[in-house]
Backbone as CSV, one residue per row, in Angstrom:
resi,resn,N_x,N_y,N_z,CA_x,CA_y,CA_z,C_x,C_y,C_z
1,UNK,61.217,59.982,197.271,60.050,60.665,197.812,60.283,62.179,197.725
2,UNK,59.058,62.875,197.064,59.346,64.468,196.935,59.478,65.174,198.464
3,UNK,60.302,66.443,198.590,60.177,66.740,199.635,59.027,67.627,199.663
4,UNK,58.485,68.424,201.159,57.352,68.765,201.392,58.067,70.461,201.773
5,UNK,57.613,71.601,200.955,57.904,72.501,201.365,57.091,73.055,201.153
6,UNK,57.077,74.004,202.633,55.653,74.875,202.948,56.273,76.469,203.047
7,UNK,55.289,77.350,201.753,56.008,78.706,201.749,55.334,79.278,202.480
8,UNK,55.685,80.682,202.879,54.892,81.710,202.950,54.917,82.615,201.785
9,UNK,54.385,83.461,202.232,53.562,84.322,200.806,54.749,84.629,199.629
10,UNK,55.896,85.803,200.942,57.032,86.121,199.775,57.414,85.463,198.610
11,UNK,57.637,83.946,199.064,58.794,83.360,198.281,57.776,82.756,197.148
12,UNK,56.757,82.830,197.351,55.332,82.707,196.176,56.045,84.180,195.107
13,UNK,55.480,84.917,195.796,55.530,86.015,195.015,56.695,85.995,194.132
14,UNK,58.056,86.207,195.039,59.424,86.340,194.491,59.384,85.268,193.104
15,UNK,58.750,84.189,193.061,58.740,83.273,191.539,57.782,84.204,190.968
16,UNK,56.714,84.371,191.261,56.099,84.932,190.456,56.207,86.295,189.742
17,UNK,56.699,86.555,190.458,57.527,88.371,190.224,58.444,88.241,188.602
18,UNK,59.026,87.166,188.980,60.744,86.046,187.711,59.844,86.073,187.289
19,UNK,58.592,85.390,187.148,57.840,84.213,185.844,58.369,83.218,185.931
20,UNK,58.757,82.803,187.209,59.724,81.325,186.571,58.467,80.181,188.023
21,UNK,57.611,80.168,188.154,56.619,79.451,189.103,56.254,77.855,188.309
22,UNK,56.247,77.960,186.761,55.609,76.447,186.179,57.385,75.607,186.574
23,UNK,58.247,76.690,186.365,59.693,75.674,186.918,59.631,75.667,188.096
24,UNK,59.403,76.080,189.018,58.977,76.295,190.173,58.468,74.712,190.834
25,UNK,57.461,74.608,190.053,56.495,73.517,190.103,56.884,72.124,189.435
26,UNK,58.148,72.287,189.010,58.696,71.442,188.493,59.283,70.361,188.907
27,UNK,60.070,70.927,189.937,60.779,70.408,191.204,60.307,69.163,191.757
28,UNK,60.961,68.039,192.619,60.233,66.981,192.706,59.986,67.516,194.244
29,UNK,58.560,67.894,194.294,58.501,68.638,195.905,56.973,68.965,195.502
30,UNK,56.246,68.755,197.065,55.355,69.200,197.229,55.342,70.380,197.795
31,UNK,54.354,71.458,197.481,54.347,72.782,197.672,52.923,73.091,198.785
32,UNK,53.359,73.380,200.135,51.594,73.449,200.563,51.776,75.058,201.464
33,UNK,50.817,75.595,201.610,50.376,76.892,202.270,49.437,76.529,203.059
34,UNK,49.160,77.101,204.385,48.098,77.026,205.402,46.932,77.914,204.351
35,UNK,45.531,77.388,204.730,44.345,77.695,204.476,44.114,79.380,204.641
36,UNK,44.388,79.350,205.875,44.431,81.324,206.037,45.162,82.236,205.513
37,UNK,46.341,81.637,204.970,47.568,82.315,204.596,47.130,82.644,203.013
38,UNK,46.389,81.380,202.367,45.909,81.731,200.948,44.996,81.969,200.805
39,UNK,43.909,81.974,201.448,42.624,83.085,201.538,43.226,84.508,201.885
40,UNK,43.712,84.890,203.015,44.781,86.043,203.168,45.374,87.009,202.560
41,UNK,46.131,86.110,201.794,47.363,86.871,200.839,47.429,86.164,199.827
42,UNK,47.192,85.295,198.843,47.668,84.855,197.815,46.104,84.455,196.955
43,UNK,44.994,84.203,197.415,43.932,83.700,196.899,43.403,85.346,195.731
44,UNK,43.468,86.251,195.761,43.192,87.411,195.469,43.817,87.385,194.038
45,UNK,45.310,87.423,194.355,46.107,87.905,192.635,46.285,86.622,192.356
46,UNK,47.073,85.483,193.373,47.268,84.362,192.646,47.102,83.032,192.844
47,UNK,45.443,82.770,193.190,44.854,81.730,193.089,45.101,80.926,192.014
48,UNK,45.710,81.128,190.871,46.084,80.159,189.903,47.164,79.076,190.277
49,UNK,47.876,79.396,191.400,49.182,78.673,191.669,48.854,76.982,192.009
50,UNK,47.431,77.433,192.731,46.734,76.004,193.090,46.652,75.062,191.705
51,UNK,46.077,75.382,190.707,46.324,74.690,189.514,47.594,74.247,189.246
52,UNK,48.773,74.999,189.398,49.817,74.447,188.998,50.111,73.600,189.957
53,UNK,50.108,73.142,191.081,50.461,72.727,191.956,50.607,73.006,193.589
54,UNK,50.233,74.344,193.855,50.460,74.402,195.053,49.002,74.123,196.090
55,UNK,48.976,73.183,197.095,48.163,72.449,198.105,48.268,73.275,198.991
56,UNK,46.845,73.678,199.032,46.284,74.728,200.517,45.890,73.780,201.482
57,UNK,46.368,73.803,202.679,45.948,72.806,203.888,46.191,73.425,205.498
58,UNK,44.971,72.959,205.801,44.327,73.610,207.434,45.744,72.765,208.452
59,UNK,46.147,73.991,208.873,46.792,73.817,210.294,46.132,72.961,211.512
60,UNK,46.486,72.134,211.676,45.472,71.461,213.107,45.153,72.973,214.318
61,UNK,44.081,72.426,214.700,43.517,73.130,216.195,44.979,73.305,217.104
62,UNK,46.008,72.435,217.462,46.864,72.279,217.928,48.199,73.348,217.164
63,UNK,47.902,73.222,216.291,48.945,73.755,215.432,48.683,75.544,215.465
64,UNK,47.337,75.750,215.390,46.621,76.804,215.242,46.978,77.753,216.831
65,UNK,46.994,76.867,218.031,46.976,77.151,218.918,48.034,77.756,219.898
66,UNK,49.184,76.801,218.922,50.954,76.942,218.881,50.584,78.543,218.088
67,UNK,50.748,78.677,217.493,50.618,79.782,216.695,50.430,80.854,217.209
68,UNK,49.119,80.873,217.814,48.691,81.883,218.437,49.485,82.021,219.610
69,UNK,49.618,81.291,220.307,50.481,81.533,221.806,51.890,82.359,221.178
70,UNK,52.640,81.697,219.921,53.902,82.446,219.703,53.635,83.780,219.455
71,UNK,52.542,84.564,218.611,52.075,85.242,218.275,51.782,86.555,219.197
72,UNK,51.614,85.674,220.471,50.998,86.776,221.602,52.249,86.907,222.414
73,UNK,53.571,86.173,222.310,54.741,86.397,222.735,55.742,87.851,221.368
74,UNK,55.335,87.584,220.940,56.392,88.170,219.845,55.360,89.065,218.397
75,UNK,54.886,90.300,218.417,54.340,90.736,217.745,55.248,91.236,216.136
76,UNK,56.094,90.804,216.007,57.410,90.987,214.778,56.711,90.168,213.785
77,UNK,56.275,88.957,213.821,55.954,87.959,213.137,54.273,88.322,212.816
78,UNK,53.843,87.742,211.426,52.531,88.194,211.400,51.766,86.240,211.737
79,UNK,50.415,86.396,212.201,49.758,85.492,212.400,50.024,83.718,211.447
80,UNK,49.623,85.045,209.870,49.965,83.789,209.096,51.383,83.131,208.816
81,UNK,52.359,84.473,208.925,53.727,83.430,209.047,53.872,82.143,209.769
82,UNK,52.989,82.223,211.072,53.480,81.420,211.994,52.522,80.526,211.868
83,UNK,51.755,80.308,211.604,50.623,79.217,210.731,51.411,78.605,209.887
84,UNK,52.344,78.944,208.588,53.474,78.527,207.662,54.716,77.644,208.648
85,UNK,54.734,78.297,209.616,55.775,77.749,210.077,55.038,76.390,211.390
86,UNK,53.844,76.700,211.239,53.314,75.719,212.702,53.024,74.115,211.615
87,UNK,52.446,74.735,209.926,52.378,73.628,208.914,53.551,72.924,208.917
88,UNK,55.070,73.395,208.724,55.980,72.828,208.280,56.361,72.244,210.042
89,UNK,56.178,72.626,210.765,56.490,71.577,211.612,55.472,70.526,211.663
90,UNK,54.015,70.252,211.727,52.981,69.241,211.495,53.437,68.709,210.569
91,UNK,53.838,69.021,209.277,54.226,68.350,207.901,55.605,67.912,207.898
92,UNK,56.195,67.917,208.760,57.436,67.655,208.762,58.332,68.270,207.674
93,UNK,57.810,69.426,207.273,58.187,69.721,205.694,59.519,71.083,205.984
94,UNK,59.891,71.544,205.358,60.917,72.540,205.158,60.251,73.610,204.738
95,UNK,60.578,74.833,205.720,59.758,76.342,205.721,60.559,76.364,204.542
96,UNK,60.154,77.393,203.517,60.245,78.381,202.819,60.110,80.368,203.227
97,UNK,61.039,80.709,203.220,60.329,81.977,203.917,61.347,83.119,203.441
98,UNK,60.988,84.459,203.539,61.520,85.634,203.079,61.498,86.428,204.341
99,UNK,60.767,86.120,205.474,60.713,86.936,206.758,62.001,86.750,207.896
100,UNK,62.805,87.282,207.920,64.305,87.245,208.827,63.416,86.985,210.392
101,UNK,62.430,87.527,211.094,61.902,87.054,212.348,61.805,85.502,212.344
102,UNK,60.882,85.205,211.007,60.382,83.740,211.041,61.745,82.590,211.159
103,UNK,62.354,82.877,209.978,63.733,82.053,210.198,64.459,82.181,211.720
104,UNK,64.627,83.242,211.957,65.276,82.830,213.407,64.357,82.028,214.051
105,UNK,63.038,82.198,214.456,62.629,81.703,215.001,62.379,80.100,215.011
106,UNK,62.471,80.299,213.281,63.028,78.124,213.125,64.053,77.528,213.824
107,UNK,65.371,78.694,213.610,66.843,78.245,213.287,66.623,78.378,215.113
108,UNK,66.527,79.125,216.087,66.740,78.665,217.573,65.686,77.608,218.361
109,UNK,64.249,77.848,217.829,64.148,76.968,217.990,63.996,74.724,217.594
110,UNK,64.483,75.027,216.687,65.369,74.105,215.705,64.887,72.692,215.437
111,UNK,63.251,73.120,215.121,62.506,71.889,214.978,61.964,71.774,213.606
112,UNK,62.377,72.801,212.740,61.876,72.746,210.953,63.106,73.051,210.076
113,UNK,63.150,72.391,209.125,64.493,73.246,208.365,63.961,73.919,207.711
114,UNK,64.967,75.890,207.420,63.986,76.980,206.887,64.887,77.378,205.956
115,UNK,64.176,77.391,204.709,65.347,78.180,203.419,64.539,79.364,203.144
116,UNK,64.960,79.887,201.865,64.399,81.117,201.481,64.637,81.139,199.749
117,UNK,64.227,82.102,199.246,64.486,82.257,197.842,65.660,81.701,197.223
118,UNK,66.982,82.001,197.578,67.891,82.023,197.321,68.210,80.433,196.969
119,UNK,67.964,79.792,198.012,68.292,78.598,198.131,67.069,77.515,197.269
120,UNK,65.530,78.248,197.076,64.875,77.426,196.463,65.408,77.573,194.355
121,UNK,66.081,78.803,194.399,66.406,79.173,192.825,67.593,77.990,192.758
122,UNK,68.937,77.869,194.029,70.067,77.004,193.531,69.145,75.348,193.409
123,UNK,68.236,74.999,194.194,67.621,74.207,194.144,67.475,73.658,192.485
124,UNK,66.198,74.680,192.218,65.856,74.256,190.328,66.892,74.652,189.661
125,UNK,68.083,75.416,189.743,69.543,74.931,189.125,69.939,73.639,188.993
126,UNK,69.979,73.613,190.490,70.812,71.717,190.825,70.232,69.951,190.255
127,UNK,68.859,70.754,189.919,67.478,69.859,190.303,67.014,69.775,189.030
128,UNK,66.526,70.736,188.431,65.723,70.750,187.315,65.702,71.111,186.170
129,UNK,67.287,71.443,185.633,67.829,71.948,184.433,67.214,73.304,184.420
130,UNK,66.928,74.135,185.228,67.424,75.168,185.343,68.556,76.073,184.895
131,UNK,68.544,76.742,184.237,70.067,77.375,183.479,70.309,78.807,184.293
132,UNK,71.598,79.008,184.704,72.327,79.835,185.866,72.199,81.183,185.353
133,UNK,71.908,81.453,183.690,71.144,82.170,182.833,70.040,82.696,183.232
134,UNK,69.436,81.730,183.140,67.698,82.124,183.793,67.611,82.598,185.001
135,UNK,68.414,81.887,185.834,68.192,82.133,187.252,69.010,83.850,187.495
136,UNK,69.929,83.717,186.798,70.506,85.665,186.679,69.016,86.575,186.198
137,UNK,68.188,86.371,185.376,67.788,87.176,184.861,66.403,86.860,185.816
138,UNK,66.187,86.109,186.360,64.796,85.728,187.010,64.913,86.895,188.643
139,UNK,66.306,86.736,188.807,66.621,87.622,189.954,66.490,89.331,189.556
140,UNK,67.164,89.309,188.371,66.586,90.789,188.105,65.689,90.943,187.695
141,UNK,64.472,90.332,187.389,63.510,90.808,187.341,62.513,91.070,188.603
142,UNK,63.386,89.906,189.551,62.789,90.256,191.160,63.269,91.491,191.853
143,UNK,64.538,91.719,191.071,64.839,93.680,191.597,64.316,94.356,191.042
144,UNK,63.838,94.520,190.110,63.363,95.491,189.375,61.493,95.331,189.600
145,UNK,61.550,94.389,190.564,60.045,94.693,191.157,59.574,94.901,191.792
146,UNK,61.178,95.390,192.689,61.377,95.713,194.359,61.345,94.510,195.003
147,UNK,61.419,93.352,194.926,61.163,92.306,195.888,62.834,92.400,196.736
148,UNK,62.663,92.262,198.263,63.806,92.623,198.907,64.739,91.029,199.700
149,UNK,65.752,91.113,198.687,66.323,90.185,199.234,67.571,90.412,199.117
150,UNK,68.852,89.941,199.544,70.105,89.942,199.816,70.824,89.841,198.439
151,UNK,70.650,91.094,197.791,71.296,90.846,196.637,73.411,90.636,196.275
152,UNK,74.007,90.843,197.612,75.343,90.528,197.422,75.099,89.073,197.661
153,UNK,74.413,88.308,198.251,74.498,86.803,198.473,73.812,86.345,197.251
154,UNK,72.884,87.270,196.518,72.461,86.508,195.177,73.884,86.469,194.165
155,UNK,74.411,87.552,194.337,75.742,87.274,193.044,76.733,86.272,193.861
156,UNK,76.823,86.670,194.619,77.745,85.250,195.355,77.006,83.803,194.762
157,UNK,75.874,83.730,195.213,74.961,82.421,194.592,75.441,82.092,193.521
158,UNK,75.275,83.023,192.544,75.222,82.815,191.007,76.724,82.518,190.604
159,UNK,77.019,82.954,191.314,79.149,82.845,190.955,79.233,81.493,191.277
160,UNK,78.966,81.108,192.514,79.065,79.222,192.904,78.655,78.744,192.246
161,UNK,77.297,79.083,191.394,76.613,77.855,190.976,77.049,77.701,189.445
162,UNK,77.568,79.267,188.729,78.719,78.894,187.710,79.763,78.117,187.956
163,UNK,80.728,77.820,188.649,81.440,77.120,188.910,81.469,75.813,189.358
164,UNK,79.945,75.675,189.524,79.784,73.962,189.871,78.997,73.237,188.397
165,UNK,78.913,74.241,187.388,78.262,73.427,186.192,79.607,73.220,185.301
């Protein structure tokens, strides 16, 4: 059974930034975004993603409501993050995320499992014949587009995942 992972915007982008999103989509995994989050932020430049695969789906009233209450506790986090993160707990699915607030806020309160870029690239390494090649050069093209992520843990990444092929 594919797993169910629900991004937020970044880690959209961060593939799309590489060019590497049809491998992306490759993966045996369903890909879903809350309804607001891709009207929001992603329906504008990259409404195409839906074609390839990624499933836009409404947060329950309940879910919506969670949201908002965290929302009005903690202004760090934006609305739709926590819509992403209120989906992957309804969906039972695994956050995807690039926002350091949002992840903590999985990891203490410890009811979704939350990865991030890093871990969805060793993924289509491990997963999808992915080449450790591609995935070097998919990362620099995510620096060189400013996308901000932990680049000593990306060469660390890339060093492990040479050594495990």
């Amino acid at each position: 059974m594919p797993s169910v992972l629900i991004s937020d915007a970044n880690i959209l982008i961060d593939m799309e930034e590489a060019g590497i999103v049809n491998e992306m989509f490759a993966l045996d995994a369903e890909f879903l975004v809350p309804n607001v989050l891709f009207a929001e932020e992603l329906e504008a430049s990259h409404a195409h993603l839906v074609a390839l695969g990624l499933k836009v789906q409404e947060v329950s009233e309940q879910g919506v409501g969670a949201a908002l209450e965290l929302l009005s506790g903690n202004n760090a986090m934006s609305a739709n993050d926590l819509l992403a993160y209120m989906l992957a707990v309804e969906a039972d699915g695994i956050l995807l995320t690039g926002d350091a607030n949002l992840r903590r806020l999985a990891e203490v309160r410890g009811d979704v499992e939350v990865h991030g870029t890093l871990w969805l690239m060793a993924r289509m390494v491990r997963e999808a014949g992915f080449s450790v090649q591609r995935a070097r050069v998919a990362f620099e093209m995510m620096r060189e587009c400013g996308r901000r992520l932990p680049w000593k843990d990306v060469n660390a990444l890339l060093h492990r995942l040479e050594g495990e092929l």
